[in-house]
C-alpha positions as CSV (number, residue, x, y, z in Angstrom):
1,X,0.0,0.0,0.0
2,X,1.5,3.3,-0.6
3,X,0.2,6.4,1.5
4,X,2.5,9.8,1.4
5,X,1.3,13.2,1.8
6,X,-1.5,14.2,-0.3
7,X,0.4,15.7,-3.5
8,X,-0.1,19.3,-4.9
9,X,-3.6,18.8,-7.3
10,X,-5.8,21.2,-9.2
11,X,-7.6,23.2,-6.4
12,X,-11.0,20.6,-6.9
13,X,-9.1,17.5,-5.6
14,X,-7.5,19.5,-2.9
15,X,-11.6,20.3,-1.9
16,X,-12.1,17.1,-2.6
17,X,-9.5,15.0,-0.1
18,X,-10.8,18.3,2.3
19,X,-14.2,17.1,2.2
20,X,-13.7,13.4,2.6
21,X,-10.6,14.0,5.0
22,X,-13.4,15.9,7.5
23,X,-15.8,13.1,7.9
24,X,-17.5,12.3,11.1
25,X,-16.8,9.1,13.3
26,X,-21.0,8.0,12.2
27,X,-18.6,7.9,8.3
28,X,-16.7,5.0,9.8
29,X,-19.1,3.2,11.3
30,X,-21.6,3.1,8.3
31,X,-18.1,2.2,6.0
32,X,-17.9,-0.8,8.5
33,X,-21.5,-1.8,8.1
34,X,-20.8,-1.6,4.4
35,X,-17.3,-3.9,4.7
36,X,-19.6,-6.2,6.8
37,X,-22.7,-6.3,4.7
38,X,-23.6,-7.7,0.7
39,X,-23.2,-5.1,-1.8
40,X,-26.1,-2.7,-2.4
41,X,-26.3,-0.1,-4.7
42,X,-27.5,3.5,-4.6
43,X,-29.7,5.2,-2.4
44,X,-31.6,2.4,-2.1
45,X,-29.2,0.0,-1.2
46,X,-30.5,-2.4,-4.1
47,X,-28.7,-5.4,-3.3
48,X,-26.2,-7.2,-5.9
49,X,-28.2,-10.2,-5.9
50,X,-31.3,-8.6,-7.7
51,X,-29.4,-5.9,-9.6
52,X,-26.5,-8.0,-11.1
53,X,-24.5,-5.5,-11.8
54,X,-20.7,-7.0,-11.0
55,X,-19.2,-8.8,-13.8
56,X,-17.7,-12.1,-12.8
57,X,-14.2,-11.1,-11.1
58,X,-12.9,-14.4,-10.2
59,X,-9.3,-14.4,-11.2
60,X,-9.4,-10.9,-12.3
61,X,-7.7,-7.6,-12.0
62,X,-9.6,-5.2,-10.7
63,X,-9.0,-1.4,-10.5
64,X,-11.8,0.7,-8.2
65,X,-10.8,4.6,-8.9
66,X,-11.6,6.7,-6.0
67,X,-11.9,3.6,-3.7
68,X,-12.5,6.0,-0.4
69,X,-13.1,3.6,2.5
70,X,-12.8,0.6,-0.3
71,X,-15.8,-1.3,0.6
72,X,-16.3,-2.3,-3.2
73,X,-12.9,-3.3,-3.1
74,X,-13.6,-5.6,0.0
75,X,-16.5,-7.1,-1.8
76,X,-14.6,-8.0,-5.3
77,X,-11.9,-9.1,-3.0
78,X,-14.3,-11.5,-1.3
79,X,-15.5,-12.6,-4.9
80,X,-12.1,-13.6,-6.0
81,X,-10.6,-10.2,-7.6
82,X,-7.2,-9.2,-7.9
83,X,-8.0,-5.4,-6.1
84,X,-6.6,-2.5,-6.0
85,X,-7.7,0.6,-5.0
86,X,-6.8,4.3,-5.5
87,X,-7.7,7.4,-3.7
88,X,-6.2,11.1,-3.3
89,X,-7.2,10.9,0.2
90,X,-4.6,9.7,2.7
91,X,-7.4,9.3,5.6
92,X,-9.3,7.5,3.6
93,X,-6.7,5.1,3.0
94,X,-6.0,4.8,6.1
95,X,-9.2,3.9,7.5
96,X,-9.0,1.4,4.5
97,X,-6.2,0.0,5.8
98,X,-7.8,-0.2,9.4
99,X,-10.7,-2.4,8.4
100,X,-8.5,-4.2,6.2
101,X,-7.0,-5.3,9.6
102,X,-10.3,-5.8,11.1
103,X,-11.8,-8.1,8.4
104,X,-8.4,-9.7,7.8
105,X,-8.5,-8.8,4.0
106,X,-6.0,-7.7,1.8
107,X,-5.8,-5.9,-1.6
108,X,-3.7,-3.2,-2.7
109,X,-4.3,0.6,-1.7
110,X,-2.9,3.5,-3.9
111,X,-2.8,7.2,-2.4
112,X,-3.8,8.7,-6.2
113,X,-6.1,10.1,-8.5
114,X,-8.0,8.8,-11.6
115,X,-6.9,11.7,-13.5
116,X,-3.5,10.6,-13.3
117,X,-3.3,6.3,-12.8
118,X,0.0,5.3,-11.5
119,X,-0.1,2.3,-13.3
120,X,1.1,1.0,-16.9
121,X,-1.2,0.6,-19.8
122,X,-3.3,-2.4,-19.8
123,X,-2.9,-3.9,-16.5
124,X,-6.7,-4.2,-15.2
125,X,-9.5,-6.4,-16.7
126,X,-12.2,-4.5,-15.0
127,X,-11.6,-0.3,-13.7
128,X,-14.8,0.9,-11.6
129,X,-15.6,3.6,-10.0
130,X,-18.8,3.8,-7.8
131,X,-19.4,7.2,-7.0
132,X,-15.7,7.9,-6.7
133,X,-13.8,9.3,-9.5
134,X,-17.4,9.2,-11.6
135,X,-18.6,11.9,-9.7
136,X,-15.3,13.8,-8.3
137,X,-12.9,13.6,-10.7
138,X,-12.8,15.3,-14.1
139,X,-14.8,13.1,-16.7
140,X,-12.2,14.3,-20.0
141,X,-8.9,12.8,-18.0
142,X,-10.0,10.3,-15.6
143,X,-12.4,8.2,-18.5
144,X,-9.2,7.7,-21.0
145,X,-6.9,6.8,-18.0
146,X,-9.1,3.9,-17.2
147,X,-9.8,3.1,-20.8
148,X,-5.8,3.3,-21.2
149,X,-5.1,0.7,-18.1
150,X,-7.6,-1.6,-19.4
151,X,-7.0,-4.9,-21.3
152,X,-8.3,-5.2,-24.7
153,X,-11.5,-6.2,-24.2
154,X,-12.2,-4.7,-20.4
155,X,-14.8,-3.6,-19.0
156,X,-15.2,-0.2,-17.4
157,X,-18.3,-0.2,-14.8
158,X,-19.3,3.2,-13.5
159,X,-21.9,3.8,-10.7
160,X,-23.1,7.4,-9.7
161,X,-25.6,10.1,-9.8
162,X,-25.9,12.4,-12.7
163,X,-24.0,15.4,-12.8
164,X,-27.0,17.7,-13.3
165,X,-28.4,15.9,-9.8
166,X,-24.7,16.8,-8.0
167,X,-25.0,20.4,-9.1
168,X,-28.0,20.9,-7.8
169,X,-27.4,19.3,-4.3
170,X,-26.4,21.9,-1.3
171,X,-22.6,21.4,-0.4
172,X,-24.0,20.0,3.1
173,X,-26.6,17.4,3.6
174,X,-28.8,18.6,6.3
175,X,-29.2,21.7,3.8
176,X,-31.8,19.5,2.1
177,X,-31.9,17.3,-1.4
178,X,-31.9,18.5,-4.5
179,X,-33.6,21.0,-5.6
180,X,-34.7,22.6,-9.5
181,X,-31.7,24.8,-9.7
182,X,-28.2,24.9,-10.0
183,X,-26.1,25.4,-6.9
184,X,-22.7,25.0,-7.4
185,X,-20.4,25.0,-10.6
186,X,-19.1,21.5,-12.2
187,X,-15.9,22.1,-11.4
């Protein structure tokens, strides 16, 4: 696992790491529910079994981009995936690395971001990003770096609200949902 000091990024990653650095202790103990639980998806916490929407990843190498606490990574891991994950955010990592301990599982962590992969062309069968680097990162650099780390023939799997629905969300929660106009700029 490699975790330094968060490296000098355009200004939106450094709000970004900012943002998921200051999460509250409830943050780790619904990303331990989640390391604990089957994989759901969304909002609604669809689970895997009736949405289907993991490839088989038995055998395979698997990149999550903007893995924060990793629990996808935990569950491809459990499914027989090759994992790694990357994130820009060093506490993140680190309280991947903690429930790593705590589960006894192991995969690869990579302090990083998807604009930038630190890893050589065509090295994953399967890149995904579930809400990470599909809604954080910049969609022009971070899409061609998975498409260049991919295999021939891989699959890129990418899980997240629209943009329009992000813009239109306050920057805090209890502010309320979304509403009919835009808030905040993409970027």
């Amino acid at each position: 696992m490699t975790i330094g000091s968060e490296q000098a990024y355009p200004d939106y990653i450094g709000r970004n790491q900012k943002a998921w650095s200051d999460r509250d202790s409830d943050y780790a103990a619904t990303m331990r529910a989640k390391w604990a639980s089957e994989p759901s998806w969304g909002i609604w916490d669809i689970p895997e079994s009736q949405l289907r929407l993991l490839p088989d990843v038995t055998g395979r190498d698997v990149l999550e981009i903007g893995c924060g606490a990793a629990y996808l990574c935990a569950w491809l891991s459990q499914r027989g995936a090759r994992v790694t994950g990357i994130d820009p955010t060093a506490s993140q990592l680190q309280l991947a690395t903690r429930f790593q301990r705590e589960f006894d599982l192991h995969f690869s962590l990579v302090a990083g971001v998807g604009e930038m992969l630190p890893f050589p062309d065509e090295a994953f069968d399967v890149a995904i990003s579930e809400y990470g680097a599909a809604i954080w990162a910049d969609p022009y650099a971070w899409v061609p770096e998975a498409a260049r780390v991919l295999r021939p023939g891989g699959e890129l799997i990418i899980v997240g609200n629209s943009a329009l629905l992000t813009l239109c969300v306050a920057e805090r929660e209890e502010e309320g949902p979304a509403g009919n106009e835009l808030l905040r700029p993409y970027f």
